[in-house]
PDB file of N, H, CA, C and O in Angstrom:
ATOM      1  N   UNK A   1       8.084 -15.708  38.018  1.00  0.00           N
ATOM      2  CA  UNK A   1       8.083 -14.337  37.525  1.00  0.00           C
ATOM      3  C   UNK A   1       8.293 -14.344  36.014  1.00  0.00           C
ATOM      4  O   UNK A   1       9.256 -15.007  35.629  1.00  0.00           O
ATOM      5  N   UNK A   2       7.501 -13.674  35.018  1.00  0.00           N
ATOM      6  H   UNK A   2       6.718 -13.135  35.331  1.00  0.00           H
ATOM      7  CA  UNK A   2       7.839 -13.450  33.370  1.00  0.00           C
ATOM      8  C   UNK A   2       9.053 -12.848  33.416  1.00  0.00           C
ATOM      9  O   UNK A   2       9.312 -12.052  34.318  1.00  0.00           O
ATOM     10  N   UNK A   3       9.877 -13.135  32.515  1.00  0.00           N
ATOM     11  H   UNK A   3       9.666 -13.782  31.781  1.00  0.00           H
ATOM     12  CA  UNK A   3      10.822 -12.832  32.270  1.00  0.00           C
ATOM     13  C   UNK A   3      10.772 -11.100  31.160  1.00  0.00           C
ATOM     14  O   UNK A   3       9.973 -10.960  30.235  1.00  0.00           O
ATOM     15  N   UNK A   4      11.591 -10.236  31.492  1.00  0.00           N
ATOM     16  H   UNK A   4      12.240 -10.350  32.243  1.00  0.00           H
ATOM     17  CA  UNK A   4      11.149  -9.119  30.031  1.00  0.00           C
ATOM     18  C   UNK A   4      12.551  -9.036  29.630  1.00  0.00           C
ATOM     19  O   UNK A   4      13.550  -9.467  30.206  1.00  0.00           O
ATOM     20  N   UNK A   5      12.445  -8.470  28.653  1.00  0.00           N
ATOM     21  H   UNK A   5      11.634  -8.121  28.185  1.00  0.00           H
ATOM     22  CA  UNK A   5      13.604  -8.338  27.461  1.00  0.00           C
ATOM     23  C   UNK A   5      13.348  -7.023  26.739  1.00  0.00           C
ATOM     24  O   UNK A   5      12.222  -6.963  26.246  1.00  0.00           O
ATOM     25  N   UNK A   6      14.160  -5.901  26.548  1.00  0.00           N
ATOM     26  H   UNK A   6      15.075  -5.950  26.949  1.00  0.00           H
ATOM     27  CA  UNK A   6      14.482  -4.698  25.655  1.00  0.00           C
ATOM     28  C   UNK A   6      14.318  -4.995  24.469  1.00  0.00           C
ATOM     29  O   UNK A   6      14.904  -5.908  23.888  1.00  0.00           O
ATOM     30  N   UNK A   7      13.748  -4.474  24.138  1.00  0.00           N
ATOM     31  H   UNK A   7      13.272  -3.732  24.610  1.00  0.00           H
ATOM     32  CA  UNK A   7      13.815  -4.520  22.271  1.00  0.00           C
ATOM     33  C   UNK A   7      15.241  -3.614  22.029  1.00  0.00           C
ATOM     34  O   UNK A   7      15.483  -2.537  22.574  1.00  0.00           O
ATOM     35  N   UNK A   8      16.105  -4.325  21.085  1.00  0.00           N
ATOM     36  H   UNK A   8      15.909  -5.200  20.643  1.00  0.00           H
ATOM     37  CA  UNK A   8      17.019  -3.654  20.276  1.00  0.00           C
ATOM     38  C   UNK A   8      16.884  -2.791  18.883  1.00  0.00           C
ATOM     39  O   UNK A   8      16.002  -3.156  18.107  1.00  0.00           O
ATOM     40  N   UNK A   9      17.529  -1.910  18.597  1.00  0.00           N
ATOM     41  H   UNK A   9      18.246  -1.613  19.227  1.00  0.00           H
ATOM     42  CA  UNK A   9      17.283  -1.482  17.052  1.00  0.00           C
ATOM     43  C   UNK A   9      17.548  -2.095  16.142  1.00  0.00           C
ATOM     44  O   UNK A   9      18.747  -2.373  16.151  1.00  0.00           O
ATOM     45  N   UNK A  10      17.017  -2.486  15.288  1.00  0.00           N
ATOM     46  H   UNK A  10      16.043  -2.261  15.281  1.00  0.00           H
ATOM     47  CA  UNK A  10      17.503  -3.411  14.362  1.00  0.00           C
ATOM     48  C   UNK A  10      18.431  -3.004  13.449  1.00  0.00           C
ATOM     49  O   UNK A  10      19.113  -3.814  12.821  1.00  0.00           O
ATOM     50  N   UNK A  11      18.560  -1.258  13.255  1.00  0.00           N
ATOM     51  H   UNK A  11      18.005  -0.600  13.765  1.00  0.00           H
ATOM     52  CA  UNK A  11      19.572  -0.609  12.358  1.00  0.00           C
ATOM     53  C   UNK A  11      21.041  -0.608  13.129  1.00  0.00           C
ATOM     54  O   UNK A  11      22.090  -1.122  12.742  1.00  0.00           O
ATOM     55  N   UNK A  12      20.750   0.214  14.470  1.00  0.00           N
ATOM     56  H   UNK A  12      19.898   0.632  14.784  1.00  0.00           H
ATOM     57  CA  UNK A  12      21.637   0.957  15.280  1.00  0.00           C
ATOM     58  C   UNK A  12      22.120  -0.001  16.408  1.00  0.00           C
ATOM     59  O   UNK A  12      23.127   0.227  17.079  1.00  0.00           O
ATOM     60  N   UNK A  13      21.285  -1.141  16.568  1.00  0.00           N
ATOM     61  H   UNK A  13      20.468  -1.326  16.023  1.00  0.00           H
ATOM     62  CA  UNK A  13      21.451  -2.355  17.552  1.00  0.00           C
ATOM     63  C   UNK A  13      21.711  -1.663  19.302  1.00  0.00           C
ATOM     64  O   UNK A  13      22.518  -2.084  20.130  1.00  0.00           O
ATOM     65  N   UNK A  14      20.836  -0.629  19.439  1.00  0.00           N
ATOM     66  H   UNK A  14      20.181  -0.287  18.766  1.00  0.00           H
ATOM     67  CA  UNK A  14      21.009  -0.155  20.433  1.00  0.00           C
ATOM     68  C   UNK A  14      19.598   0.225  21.252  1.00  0.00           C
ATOM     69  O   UNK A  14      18.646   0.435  20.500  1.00  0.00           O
ATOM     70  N   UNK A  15      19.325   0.343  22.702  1.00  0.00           N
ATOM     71  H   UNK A  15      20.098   0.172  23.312  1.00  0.00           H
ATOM     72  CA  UNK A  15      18.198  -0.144  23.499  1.00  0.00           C
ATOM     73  C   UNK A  15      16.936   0.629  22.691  1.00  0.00           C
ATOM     74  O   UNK A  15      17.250   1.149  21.620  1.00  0.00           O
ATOM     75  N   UNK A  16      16.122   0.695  22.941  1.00  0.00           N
ATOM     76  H   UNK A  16      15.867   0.273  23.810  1.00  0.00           H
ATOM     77  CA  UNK A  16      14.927   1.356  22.046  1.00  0.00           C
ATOM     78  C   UNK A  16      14.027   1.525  24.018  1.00  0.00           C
ATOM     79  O   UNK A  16      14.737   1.293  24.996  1.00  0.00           O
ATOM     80  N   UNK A  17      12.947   1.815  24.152  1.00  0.00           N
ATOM     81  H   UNK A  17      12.370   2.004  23.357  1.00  0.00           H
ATOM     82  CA  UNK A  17      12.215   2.196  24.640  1.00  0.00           C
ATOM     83  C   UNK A  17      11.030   1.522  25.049  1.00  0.00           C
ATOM     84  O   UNK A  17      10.108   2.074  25.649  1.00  0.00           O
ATOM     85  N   UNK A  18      11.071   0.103  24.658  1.00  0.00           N
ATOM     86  H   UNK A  18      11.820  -0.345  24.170  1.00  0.00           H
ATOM     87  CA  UNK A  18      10.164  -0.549  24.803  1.00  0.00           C
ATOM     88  C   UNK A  18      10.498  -1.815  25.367  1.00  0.00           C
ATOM     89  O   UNK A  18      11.424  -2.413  24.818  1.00  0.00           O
ATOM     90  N   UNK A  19       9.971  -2.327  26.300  1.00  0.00           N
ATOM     91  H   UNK A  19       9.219  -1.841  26.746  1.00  0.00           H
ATOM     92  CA  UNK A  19       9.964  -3.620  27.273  1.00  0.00           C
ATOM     93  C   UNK A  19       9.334  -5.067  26.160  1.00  0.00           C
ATOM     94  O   UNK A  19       8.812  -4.523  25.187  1.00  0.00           O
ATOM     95  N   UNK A  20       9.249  -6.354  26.042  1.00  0.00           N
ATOM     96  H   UNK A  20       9.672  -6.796  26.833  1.00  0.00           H
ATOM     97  CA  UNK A  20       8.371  -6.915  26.006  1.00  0.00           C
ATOM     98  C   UNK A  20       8.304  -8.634  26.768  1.00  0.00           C
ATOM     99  O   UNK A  20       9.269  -9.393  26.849  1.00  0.00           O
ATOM    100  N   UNK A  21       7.559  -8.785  27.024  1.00  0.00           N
ATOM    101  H   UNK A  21       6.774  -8.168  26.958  1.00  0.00           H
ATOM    102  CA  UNK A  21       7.047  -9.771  28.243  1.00  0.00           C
ATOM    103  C   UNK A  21       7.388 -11.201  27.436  1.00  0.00           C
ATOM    104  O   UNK A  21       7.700 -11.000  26.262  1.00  0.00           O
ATOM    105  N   UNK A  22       7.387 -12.583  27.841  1.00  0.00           N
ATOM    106  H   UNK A  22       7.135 -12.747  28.795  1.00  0.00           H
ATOM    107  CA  UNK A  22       7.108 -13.064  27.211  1.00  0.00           C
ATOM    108  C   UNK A  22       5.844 -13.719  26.642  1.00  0.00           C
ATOM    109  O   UNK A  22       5.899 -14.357  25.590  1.00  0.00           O
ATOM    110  N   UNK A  23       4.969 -13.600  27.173  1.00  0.00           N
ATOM    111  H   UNK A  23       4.924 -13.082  28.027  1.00  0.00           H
ATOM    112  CA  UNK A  23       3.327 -13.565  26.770  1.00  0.00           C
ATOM    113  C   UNK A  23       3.327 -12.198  25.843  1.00  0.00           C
ATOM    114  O   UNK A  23       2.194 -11.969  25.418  1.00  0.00           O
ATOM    115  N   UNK A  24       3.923 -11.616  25.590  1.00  0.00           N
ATOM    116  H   UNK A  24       4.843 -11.802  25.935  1.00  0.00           H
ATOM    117  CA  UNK A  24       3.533 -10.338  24.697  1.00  0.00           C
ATOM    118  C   UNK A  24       3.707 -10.934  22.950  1.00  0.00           C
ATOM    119  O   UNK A  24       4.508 -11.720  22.443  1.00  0.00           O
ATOM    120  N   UNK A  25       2.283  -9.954  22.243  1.00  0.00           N
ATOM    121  H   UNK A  25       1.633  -9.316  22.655  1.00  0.00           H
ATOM    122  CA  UNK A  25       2.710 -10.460  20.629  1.00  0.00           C
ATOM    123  C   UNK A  25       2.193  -9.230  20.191  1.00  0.00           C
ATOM    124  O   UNK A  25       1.190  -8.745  20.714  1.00  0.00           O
ATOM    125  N   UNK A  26       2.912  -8.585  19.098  1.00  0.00           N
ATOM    126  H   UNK A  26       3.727  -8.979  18.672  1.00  0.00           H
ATOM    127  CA  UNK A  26       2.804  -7.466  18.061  1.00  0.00           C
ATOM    128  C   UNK A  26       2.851  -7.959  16.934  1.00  0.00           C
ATOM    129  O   UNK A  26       3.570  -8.928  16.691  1.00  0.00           O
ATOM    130  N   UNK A  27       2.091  -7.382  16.041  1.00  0.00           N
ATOM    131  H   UNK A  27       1.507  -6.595  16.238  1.00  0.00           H
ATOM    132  CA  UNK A  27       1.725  -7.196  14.807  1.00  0.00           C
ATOM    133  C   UNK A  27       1.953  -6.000  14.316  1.00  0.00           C
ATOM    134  O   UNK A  27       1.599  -4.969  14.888  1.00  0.00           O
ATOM    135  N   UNK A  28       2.610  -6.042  13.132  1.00  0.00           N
ATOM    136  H   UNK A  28       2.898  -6.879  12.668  1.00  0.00           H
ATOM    137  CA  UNK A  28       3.359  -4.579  12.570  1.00  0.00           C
ATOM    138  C   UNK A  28       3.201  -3.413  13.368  1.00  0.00           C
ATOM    139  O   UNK A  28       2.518  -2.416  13.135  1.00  0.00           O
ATOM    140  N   UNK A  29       4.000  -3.704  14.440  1.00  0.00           N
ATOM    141  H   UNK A  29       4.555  -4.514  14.629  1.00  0.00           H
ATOM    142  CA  UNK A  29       4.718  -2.302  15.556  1.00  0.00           C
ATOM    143  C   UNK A  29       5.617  -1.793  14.857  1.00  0.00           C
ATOM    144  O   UNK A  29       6.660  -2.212  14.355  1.00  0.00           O
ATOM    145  N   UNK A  30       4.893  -0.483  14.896  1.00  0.00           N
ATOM    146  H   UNK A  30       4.045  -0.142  15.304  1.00  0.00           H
ATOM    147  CA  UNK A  30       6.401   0.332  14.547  1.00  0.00           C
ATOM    148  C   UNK A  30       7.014   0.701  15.631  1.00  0.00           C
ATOM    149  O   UNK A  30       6.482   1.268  16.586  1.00  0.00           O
ATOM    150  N   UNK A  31       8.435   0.320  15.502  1.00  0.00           N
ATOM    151  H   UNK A  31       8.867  -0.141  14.727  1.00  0.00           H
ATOM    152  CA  UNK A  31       9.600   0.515  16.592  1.00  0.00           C
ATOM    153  C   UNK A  31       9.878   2.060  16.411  1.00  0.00           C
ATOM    154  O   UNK A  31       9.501   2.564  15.353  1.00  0.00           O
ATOM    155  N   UNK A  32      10.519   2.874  17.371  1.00  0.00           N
ATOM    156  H   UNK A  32      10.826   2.464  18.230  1.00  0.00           H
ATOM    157  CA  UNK A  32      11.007   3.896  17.001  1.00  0.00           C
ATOM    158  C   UNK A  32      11.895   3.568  18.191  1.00  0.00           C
ATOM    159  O   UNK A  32      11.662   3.023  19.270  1.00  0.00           O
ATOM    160  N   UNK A  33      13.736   4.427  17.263  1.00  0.00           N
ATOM    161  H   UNK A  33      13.925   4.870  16.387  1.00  0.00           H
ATOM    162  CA  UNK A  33      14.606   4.362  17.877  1.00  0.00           C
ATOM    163  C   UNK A  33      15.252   5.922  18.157  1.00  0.00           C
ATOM    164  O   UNK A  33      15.604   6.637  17.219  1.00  0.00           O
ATOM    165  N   UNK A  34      15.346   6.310  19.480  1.00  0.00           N
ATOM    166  H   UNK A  34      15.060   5.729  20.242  1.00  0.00           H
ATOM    167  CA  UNK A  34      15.822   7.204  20.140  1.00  0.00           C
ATOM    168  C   UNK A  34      16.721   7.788  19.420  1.00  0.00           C
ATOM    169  O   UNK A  34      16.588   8.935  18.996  1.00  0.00           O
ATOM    170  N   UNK A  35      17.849   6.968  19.185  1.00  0.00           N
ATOM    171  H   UNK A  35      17.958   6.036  19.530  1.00  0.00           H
ATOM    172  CA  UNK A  35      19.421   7.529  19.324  1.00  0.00           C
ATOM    173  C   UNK A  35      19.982   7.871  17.504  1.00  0.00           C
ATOM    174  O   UNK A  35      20.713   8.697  16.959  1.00  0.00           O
ATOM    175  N   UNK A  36      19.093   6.633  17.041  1.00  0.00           N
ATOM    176  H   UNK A  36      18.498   5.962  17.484  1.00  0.00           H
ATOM    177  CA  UNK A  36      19.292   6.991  15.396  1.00  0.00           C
ATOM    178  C   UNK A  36      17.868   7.375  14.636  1.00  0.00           C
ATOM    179  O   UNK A  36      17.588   7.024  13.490  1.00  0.00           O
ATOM    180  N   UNK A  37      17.140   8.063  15.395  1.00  0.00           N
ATOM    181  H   UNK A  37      17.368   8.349  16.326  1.00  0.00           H
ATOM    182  CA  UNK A  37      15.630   8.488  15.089  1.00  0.00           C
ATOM    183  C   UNK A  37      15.012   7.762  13.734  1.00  0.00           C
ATOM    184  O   UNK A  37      14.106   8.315  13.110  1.00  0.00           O
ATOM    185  N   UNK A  38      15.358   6.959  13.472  1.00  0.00           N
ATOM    186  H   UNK A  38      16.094   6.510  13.979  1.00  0.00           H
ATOM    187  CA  UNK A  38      14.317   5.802  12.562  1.00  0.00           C
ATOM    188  C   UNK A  38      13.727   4.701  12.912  1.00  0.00           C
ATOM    189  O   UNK A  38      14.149   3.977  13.814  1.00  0.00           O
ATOM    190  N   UNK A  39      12.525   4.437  12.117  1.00  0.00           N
ATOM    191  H   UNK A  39      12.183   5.025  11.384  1.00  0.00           H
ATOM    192  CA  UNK A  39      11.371   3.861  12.542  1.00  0.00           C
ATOM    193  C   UNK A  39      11.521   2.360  12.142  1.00  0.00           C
ATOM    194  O   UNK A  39      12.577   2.262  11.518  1.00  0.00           O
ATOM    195  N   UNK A  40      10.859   1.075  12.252  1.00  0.00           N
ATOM    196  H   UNK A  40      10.001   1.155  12.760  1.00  0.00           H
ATOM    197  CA  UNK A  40      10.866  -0.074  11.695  1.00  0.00           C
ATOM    198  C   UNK A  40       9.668  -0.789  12.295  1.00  0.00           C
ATOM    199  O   UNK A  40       9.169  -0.669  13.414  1.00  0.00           O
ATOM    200  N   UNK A  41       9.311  -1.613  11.202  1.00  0.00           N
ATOM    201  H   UNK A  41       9.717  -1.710  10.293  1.00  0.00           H
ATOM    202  CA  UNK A  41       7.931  -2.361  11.530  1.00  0.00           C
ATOM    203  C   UNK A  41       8.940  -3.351  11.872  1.00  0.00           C
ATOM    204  O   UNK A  41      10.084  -3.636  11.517  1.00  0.00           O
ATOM    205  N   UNK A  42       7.920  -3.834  12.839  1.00  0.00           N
ATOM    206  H   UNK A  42       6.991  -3.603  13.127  1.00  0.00           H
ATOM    207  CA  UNK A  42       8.545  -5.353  13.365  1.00  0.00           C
ATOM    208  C   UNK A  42       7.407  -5.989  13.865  1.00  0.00           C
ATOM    209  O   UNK A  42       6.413  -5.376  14.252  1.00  0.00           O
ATOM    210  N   UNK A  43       7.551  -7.450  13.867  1.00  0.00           N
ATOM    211  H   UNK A  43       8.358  -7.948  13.552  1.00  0.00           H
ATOM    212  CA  UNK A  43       6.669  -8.169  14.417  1.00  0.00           C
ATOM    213  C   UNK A  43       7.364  -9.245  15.618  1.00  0.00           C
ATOM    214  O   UNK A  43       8.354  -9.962  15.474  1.00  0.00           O
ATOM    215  N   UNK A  44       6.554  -9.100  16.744  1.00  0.00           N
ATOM    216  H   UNK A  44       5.750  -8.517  16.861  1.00  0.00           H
ATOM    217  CA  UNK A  44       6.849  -9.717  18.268  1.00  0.00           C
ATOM    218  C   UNK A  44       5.925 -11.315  18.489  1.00  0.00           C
ATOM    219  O   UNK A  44       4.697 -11.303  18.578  1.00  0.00           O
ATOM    220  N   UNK A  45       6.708 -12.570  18.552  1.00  0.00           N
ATOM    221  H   UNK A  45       7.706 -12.579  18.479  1.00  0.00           H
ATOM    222  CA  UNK A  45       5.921 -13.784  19.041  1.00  0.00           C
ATOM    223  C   UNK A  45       6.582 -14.685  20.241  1.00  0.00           C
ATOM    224  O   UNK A  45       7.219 -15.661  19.845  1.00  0.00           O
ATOM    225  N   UNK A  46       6.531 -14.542  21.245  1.00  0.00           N
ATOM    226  H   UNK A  46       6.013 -13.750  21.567  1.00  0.00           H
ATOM    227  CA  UNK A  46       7.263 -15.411  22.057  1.00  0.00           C
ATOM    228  C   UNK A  46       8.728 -14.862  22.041  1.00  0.00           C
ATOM    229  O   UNK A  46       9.691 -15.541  21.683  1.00  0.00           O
ATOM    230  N   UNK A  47       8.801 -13.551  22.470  1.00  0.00           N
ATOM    231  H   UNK A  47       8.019 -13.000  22.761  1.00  0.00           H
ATOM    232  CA  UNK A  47      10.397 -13.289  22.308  1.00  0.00           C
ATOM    233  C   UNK A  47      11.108 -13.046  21.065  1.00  0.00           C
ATOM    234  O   UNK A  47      12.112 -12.368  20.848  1.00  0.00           O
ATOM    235  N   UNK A  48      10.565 -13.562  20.492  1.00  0.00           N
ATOM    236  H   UNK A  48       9.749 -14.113  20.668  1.00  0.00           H
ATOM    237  CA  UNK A  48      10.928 -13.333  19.167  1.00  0.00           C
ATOM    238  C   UNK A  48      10.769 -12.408  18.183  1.00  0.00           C
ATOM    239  O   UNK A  48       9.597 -12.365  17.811  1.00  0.00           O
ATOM    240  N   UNK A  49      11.750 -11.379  17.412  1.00  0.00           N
ATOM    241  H   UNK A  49      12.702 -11.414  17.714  1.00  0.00           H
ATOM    242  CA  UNK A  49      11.401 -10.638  16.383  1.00  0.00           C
ATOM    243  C   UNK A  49      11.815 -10.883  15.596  1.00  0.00           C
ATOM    244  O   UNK A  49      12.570 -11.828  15.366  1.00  0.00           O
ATOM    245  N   UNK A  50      11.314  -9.842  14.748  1.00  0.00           N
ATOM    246  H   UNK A  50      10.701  -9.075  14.934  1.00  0.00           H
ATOM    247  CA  UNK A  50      11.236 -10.184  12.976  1.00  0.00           C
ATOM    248  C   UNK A  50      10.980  -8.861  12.459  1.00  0.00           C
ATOM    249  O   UNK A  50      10.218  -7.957  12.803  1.00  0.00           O
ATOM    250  N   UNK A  51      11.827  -9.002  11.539  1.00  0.00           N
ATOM    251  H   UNK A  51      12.445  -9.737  11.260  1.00  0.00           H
ATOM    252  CA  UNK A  51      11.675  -6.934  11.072  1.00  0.00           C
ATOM    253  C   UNK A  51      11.025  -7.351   9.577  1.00  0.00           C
ATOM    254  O   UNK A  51      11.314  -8.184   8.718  1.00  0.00           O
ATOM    255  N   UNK A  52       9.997  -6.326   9.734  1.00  0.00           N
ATOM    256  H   UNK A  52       9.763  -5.649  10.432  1.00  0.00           H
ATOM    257  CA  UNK A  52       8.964  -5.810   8.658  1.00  0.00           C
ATOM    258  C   UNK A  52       9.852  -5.636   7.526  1.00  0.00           C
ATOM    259  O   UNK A  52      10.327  -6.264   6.580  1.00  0.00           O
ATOM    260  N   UNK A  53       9.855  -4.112   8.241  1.00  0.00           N
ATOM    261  H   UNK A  53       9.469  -3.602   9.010  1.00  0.00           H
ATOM    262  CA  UNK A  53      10.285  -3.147   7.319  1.00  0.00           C
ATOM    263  C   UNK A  53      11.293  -2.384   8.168  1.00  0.00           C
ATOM    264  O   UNK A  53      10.959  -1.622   9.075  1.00  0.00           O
ATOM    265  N   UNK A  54      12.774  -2.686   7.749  1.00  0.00           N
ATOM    266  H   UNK A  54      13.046  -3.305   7.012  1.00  0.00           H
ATOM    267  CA  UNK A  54      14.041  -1.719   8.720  1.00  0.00           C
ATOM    268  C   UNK A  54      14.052  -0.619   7.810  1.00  0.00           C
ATOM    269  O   UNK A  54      14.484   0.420   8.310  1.00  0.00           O
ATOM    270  N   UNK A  55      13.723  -0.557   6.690  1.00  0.00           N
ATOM    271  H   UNK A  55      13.372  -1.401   6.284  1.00  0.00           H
ATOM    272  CA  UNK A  55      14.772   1.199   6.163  1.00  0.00           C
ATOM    273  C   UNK A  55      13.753   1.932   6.614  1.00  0.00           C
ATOM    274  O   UNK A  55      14.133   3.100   6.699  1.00  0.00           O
ATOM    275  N   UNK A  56      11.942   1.733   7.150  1.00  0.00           N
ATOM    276  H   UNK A  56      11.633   0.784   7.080  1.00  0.00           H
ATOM    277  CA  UNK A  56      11.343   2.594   7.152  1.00  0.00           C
ATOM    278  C   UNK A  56      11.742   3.627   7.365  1.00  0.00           C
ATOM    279  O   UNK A  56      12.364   3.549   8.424  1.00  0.00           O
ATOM    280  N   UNK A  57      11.780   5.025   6.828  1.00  0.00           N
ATOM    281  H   UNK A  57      11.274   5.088   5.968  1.00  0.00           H
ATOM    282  CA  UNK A  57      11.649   6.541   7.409  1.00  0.00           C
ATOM    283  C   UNK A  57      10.744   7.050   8.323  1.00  0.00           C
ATOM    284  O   UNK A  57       9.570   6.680   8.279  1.00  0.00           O
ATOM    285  N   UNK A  58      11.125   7.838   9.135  1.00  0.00           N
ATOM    286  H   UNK A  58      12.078   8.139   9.171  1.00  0.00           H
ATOM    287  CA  UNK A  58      10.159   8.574   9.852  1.00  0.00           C
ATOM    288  C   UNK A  58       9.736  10.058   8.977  1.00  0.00           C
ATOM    289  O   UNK A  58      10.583  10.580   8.252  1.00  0.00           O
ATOM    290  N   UNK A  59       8.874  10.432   9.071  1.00  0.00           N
ATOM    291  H   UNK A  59       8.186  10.008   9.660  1.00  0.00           H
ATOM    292  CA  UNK A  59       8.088  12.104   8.686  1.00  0.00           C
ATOM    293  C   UNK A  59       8.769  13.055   8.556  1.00  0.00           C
ATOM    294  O   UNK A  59       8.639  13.375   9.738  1.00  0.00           O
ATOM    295  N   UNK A  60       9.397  13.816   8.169  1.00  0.00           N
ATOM    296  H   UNK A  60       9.502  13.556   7.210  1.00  0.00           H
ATOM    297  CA  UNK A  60       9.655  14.853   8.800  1.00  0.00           C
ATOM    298  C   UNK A  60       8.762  15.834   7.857  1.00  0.00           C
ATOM    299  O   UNK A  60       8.411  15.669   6.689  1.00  0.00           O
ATOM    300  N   UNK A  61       8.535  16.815   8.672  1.00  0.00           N
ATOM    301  H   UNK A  61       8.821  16.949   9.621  1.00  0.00           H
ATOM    302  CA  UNK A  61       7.532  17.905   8.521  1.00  0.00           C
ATOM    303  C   UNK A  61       8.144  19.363   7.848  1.00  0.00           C
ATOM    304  O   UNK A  61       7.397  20.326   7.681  1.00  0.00           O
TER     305      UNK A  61
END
């Protein structure tokens, strides 16, 4: 069976919304976090992340 793993926030270090497999790979995903509503590029290889960009902002309108 693949194993999955939660992505954490990289600011707030708390669950985010997204699963990833270990066969899974991203290229500048932007993360978005629930609980502290900011965004971060990150990149996914074998379990592994790596933050882009953490201060990204999100929009506001």
């Amino acid at each position: 069976m693949i194993t999955k793993k939660w992505i954490y926030c990289p600011i707030c270090r708390n669950k985010t919304r997204t699963k990833i497999r270990k066969d899974t790979e991203l290229i500048n995903y932007p993360l978005f976090c629930p609980k502290c509503k900011q965004e971060s590029l990150i990149n996914v290889r074998q379990q592994q992340i790596t933050v882009i960009e953490p201060d990204a902002k999100t929009q506001s309108r």
